[in-house]
Each structure stands twice: as C-alpha cells, then as structure tokens.
C-alpha positions as a Markdown table, in Angstrom:
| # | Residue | x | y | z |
|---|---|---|---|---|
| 1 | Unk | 0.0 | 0.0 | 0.0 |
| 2 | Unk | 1.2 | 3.8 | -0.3 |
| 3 | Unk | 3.2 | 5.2 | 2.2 |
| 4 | Unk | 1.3 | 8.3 | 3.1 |
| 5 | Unk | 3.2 | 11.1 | 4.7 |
| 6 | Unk | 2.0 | 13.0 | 7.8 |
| 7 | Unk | 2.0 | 16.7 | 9.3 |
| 8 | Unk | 2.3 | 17.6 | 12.8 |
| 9 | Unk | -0.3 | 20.3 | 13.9 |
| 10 | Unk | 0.1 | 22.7 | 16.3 |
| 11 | Unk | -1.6 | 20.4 | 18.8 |
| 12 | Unk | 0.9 | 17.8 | 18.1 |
| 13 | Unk | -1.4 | 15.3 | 16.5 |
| 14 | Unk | -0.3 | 13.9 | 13.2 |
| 15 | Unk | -3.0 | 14.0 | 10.0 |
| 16 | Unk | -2.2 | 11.7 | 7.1 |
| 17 | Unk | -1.1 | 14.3 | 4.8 |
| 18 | Unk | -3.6 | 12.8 | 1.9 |
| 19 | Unk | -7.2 | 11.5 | 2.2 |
| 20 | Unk | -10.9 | 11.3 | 0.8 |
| 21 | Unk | -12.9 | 14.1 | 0.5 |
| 22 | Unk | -16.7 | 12.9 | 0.1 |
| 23 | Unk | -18.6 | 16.0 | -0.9 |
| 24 | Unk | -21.4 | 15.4 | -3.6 |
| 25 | Unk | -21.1 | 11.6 | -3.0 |
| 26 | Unk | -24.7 | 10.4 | -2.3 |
| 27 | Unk | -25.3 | 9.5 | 1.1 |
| 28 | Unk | -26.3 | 5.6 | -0.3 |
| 29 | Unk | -22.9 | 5.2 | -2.0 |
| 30 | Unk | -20.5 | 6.5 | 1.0 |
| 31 | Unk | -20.6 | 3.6 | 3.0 |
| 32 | Unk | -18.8 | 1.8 | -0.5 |
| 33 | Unk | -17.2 | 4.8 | -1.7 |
| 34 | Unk | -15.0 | 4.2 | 1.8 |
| 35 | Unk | -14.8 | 1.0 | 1.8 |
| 36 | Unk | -13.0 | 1.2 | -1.4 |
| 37 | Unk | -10.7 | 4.0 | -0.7 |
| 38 | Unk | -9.5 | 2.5 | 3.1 |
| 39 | Unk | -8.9 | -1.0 | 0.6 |
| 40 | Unk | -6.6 | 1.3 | -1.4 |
| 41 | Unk | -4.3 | 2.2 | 1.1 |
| 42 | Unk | -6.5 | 5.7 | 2.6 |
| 43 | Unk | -6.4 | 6.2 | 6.1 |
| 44 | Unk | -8.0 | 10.0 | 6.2 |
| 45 | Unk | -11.6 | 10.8 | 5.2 |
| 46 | Unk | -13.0 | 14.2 | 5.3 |
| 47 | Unk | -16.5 | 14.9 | 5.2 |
| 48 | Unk | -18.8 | 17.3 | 6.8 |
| 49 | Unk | -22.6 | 18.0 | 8.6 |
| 50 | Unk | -24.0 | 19.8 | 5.3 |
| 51 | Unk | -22.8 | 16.6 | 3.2 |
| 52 | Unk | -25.4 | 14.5 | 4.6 |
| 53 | Unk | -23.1 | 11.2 | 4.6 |
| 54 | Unk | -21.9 | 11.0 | 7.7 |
| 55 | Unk | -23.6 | 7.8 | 8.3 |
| 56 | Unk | -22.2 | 6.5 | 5.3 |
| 57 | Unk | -18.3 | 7.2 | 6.8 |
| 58 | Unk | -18.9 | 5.7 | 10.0 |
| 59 | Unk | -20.5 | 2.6 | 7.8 |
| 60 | Unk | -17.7 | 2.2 | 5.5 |
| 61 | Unk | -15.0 | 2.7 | 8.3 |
| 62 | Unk | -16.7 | -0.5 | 10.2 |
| 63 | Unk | -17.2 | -2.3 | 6.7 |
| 64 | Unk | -13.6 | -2.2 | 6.0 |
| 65 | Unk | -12.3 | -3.6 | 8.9 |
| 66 | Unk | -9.7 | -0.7 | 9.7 |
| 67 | Unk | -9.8 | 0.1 | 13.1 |
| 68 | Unk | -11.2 | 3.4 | 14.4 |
| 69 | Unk | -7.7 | 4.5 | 15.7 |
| 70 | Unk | -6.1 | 4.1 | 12.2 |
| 71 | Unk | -8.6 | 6.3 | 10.2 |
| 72 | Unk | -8.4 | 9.8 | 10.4 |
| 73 | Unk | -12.0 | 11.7 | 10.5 |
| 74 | Unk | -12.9 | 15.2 | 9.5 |
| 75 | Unk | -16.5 | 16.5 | 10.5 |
| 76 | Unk | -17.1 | 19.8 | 9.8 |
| 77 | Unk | -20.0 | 21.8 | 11.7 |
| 78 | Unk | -23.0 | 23.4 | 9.8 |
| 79 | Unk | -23.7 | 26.8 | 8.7 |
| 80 | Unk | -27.1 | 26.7 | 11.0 |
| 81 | Unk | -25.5 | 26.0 | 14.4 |
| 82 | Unk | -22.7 | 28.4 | 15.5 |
| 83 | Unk | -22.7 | 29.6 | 18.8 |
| 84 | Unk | -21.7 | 27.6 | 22.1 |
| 85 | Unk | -24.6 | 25.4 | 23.0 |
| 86 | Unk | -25.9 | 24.4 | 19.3 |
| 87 | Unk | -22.1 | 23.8 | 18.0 |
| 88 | Unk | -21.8 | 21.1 | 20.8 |
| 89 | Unk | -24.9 | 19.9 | 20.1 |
| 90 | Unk | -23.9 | 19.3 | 16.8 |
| 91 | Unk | -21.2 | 17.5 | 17.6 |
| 92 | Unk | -23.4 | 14.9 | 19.3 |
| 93 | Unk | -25.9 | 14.9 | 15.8 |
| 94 | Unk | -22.4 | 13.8 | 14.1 |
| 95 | Unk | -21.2 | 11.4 | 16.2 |
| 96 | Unk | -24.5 | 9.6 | 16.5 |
| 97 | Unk | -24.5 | 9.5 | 12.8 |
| 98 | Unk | -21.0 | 8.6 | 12.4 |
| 99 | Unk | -21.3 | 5.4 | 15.1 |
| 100 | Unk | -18.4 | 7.2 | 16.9 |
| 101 | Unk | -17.3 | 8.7 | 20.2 |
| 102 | Unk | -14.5 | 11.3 | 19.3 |
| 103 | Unk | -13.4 | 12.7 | 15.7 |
| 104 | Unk | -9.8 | 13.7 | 14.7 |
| 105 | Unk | -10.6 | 17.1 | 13.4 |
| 106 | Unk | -13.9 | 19.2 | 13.7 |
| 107 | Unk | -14.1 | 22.4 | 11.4 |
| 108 | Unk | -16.2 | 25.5 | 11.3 |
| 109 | Unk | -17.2 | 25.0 | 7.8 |
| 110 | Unk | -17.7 | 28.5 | 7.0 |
| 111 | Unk | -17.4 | 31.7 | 9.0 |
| 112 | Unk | -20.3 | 32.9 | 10.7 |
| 113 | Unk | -21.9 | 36.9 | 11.5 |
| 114 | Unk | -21.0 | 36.8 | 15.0 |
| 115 | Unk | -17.3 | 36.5 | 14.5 |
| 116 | Unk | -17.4 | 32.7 | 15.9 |
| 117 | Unk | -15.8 | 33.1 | 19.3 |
| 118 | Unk | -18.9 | 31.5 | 20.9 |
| 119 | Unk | -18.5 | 28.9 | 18.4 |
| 120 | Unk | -14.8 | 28.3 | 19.2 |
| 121 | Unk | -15.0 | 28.3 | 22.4 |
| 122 | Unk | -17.1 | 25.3 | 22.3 |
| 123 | Unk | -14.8 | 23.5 | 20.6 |
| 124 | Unk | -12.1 | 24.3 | 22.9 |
| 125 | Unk | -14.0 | 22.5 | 25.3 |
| 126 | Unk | -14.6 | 19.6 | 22.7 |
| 127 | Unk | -11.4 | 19.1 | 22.3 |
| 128 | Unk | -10.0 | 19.1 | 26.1 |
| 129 | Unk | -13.2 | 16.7 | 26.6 |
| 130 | Unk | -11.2 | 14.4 | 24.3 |
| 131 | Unk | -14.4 | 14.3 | 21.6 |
| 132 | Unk | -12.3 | 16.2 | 18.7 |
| 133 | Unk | -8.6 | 15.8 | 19.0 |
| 134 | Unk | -7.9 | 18.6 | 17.2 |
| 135 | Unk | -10.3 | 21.8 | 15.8 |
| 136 | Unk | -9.5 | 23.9 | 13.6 |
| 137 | Unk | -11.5 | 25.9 | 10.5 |
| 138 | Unk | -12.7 | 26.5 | 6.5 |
| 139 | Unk | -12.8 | 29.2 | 4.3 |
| 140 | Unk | -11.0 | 31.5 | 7.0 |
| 141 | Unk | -9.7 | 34.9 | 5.9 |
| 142 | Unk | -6.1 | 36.5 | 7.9 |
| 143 | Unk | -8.6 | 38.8 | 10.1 |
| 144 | Unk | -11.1 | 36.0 | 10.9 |
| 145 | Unk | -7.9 | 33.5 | 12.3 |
| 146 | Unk | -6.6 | 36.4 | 14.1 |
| 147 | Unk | -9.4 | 37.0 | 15.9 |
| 148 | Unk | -9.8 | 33.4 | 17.2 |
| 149 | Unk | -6.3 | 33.6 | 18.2 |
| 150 | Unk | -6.1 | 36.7 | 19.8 |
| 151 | Unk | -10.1 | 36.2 | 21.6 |
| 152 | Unk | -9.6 | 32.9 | 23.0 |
| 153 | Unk | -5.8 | 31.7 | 22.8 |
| 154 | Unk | -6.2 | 28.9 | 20.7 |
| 155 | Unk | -4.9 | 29.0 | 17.5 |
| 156 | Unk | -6.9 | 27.0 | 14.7 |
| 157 | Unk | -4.9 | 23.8 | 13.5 |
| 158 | Unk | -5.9 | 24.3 | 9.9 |
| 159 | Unk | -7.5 | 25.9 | 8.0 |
| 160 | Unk | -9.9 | 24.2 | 4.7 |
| 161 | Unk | -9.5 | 26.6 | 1.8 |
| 162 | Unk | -10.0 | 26.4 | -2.3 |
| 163 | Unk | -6.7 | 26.1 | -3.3 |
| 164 | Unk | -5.2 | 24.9 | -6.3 |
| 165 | Unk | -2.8 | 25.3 | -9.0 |
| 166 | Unk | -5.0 | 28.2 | -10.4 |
| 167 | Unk | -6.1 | 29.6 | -6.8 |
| 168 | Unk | -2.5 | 29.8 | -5.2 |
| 169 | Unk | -3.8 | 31.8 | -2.1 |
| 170 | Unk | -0.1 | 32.6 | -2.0 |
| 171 | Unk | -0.9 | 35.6 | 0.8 |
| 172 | Unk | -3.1 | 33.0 | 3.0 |
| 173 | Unk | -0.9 | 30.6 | 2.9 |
| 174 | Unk | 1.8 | 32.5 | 4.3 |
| 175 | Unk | 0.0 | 34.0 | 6.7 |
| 176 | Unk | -0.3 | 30.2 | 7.8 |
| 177 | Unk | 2.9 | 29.9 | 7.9 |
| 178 | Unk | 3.9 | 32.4 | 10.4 |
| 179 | Unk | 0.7 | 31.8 | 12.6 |
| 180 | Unk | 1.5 | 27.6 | 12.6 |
| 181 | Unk | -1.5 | 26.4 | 10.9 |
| 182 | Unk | -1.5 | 23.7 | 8.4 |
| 183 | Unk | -3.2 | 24.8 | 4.9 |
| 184 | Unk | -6.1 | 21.9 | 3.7 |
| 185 | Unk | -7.3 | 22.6 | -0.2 |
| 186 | Unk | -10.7 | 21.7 | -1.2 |
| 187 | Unk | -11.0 | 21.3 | -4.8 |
| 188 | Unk | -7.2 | 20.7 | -5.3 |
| 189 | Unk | -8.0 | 20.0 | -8.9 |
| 190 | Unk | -10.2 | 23.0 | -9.7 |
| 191 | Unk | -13.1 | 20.7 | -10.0 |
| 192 | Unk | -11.4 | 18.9 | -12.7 |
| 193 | Unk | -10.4 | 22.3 | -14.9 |
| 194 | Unk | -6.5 | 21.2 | -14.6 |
| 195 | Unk | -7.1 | 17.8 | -16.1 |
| 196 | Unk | -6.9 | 19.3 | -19.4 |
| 197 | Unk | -4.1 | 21.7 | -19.3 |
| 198 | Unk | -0.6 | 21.3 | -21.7 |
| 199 | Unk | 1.7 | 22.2 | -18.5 |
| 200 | Unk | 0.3 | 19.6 | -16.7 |
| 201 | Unk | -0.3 | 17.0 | -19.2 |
| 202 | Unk | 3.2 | 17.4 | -20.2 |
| 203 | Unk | 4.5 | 16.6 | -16.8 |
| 204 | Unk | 2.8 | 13.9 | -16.6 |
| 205 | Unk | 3.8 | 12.3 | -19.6 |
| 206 | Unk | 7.6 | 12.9 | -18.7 |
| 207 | Unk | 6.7 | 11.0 | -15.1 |
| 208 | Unk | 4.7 | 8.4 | -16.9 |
| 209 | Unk | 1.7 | 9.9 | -14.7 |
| 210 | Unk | -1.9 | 11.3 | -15.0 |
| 211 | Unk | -2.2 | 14.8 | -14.8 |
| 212 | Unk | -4.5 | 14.4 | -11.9 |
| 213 | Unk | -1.6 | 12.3 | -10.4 |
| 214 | Unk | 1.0 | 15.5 | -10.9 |
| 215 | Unk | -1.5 | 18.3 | -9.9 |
| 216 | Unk | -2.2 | 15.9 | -6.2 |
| 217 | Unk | 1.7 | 15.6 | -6.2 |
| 218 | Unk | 2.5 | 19.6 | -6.6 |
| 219 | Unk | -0.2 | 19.7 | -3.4 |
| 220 | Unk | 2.3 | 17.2 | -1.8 |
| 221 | Unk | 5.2 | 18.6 | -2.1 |
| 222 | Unk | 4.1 | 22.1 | -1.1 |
| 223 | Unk | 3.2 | 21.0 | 2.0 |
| 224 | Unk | -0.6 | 21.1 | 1.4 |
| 225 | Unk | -3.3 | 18.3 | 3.1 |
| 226 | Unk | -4.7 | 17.1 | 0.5 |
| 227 | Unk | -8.3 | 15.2 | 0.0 |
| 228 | Unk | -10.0 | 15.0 | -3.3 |
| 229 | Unk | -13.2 | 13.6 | -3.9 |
| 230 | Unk | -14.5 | 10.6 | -6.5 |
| 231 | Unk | -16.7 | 7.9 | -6.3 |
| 232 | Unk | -15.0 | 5.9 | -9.0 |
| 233 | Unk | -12.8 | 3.0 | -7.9 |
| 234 | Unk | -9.9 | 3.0 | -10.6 |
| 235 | Unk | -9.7 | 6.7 | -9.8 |
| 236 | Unk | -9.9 | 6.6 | -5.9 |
| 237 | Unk | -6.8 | 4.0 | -6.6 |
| 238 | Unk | -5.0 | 6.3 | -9.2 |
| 239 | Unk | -5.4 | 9.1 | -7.3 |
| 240 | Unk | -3.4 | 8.1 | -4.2 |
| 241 | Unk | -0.7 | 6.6 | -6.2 |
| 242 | Unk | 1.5 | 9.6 | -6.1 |
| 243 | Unk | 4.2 | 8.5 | -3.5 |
| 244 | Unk | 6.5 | 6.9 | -5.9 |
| 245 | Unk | 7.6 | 9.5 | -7.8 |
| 246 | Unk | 8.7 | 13.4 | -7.6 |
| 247 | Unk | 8.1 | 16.6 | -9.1 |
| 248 | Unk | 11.5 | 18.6 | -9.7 |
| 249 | Unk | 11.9 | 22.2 | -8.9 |
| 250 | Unk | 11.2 | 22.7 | -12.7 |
| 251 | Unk | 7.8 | 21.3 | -12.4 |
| 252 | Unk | 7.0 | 22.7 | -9.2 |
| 253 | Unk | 7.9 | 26.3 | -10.7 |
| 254 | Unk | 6.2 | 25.6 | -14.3 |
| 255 | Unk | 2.5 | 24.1 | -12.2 |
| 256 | Unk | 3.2 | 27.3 | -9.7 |
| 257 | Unk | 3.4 | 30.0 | -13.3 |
| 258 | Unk | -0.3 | 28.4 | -13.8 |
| 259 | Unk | -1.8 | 30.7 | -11.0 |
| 260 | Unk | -1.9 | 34.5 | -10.8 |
C-alpha cells in the first residue's frame, strides 16, 4: 500500500497528509465509496454535517475492517448552528451518525456573522473533553484567524481553503505559515479544470503519470493536506498513487506559473 506522509499540527497530532474528500457523493454510496478508498491504502476521510453522509463514513470505516484508531476523521459543523450550546450539540448529531465517540478534526465550515468566538470556544472545550482531537476551520480569511487567536488563545490547527494550481492563495498561505497552521485545499484539482491543461499533461507524460496524479503531487510537495473527492474505484486508486515518484523544482515552478 502507499506510504502516506504525515503533518504535525500545532496540537501535536499527526494528519495523514492525503485522504478522501466525500462532498457530492450520495449519502447511499459512502458507505462503499470508503470502503474502497480504506482497501486502497486511505487512512483520512473528510466529510462534513451539510454533506449529509456522515452515516455512510462511519458505515464504511466498520465495513472495512480498519480500526477506528487508524482512520483519520474530519466532520465539519453546519452553517445553522454556530454559537456555544448548538455547536456542541452538533457534535453529538455527528457522532451519533458517524457510530463514533470522538473525531480527529472538527471544522467550522464557514465563517459565521458573530465572528465565531462562541463557536470556538465550544470546541475548545470539545477538544479538552477528548471528543475532537484537534479543531480547527474552513474558508477562514487572515482577520477572521486572528481574531480566534487573539479572543480565546487557541490558535486554529488548519484551515480548509479552495486552493489549487490556479487559486494559489499565495498571501493565506503565508500567513499560515507564520501563525503555525497547516493549509487543507478543497478542490485541489479545480473541480477537474486542470485535467486538461498542456503544462500539466506534459508533466505527466515525462513521469509516466496522469495529470490528476502531478496536480495531487505539486499539493504534496508544497506542504498542502490534500483530500480530493471521486466515487470511482480505478480513480480513488490512481489518485493516491502519487508517493512513488517526484516533481523537480522545474515542475514545481512551471505548475506554480499556472496561477496569478
């Protein structure tokens, strides 16, 4: 199986530094859909409240045989319940649906009005409970991570953003950098809009691999978590077959010239 690398968080705990994302996959076909991707050598899922399969995680974790331990889990909490009490809350509603007692990693999917303090606060308390091992956020500006931090102390251990090839977020990123949170990109391959472009087919076909394979690779090797989404076997298994090969600093700069 692939030999995934990890990245220490701020917290300490260590996320599998590539995983499945299940956004858009029916709630019927999760259960499979993980089944498949655990078989393949995943040991990271991400999904979320609004996603409506959390049921079909928790199925497909038990279907597989992998023990709970081994798997890291993403939930992510819904845009309806920010604020203290409903955000724990919520937290039971997932775990109930997941057949769990703790997660790895809860987000707050998207920023809310009230600047989220309440909200984070709750998780602070979720995670010293020992029901999220780490917390963290999505679709986070600078100002809104800063204010966390500098309201409650505890610094976010990533933040989820759209980030790709063609969506840099060069300024995020290193504002990341110097605050110690670990970047996660959704849509790493610009819901499939890279697939078809010369740079990257060209790579490819120098490394004898997909251009879906070089675009999850240039995520890799920038340091990036890294979970993208399909429901198709043969692609669930081509897409995590990028640990046995390297970009050079060539590529990385050529893939890099493809954003603004």
């Amino acid at each position: 199986m692939p030999s995934i690398p990890g990245i220490t968080l701020n917290d300490g705990a260590t996320i599998p530094q590539f995983g499945l994302g299940v956004w858009r996959v029916r709630s019927g076909e999760t259960a499979g859909v993980v089944r498949t991707a655990l078989e393949a050598g995943y040991r990271h899922v991400d999904t979320a409240q609004m996603y409506r399969n959390e049921t079909g995680v928790g199925q497909g974790i038990r279907d597989a045989g992998v023990a709970r331990e081994d798997v890291w889990v993403t939930t992510k909490l819904g845009g309806g319940d920010h604020g203290y009490r409903p955000a724990m809350d919520a937290l039971d509603d997932s775990l109930r649906r997941l057949g769990m007692d703790y997660v790895d990693l809860y987000l707050i999917h998207w920023p809310g009005r009230d600047g989220d303090v309440d909200t984070w606060r709750a998780f602070e308390k979720l995670r010293d409970d020992g029901r999220v091992r780490s917390v963290g956020v999505s679709n986070f500006d600078a100002a809104q991570l800063d204010r966390l931090a500098t309201e409650t102390g505890t610094v976010p251990a990533v933040n989820q953003v759209e980030l790709n090839p063609r969506k840099p977020q060069r300024e995020l990123r290193e504002y990341h950098q110097r605050a110690g949170i670990a970047t996660e990109a959704w849509a790493p391959l610009a819901e499939g809009g890279l697939l078809g472009d010369r740079t990257v087919q060209e790579i490819g076909q120098r490394r004898d691999h997909t251009a879906a394979q070089v675009v999850l690779r240039w995520h890799l090797q920038h340091g990036f978590i890294v979970f993208p989404k399909s429901a198709t076997p043969a692609r669930i298994r081509e897409n995590i077959a990028i640990t046995d090969f390297e970009l050079s600093d060539d590529d990385m700069a050529a893939i890099d010239a493809l954003g603004p």
